[in-house]
C-alpha angles and dihedrals in degrees: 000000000000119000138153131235138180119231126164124273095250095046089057107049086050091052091058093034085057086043103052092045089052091040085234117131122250094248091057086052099056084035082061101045093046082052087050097054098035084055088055088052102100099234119229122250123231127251120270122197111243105242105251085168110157121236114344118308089244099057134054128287114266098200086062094081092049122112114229081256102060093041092052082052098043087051092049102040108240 
């Protein structure tokens, strides 16, 4: 994608002078400093769902024994 951007004069001469001394483009050089600066960049994590499990994974479910009505109030809460 083609786009234009604004950096200052020095920065600049010292991007193609580093270019032309490492034989890279230009363009492969901005592509690696954005790379650079979007790396430091801490990166989010993503949501987890807190655990609301019921009983203990090993024994048996203790809404199972519940009538509609109890679960409707244990939902709820009253």
């Amino acid at each position: 994608m083609k786009t234009t951007i604004e950096i200052s004069d020095a920065l600049l001469v010292r991007a193609k002078k580093y270019a032309r001394r490492t034989g890279k483009p230009l363009r492969l050089i901005i592509e690696e400093g954005l790379q650079i600066a979007l790396e430091r960049e801490p990166r989010q994590s993503r949501y987890t769902l807190p655990d609301r499990s019921v009983g203990r994974p090993e024994g048996p479910n203790p809404l199972e024994t519940m009538s509609w009505q109890d679960l409707r109030d244990e939902i709820y809460g009253r």
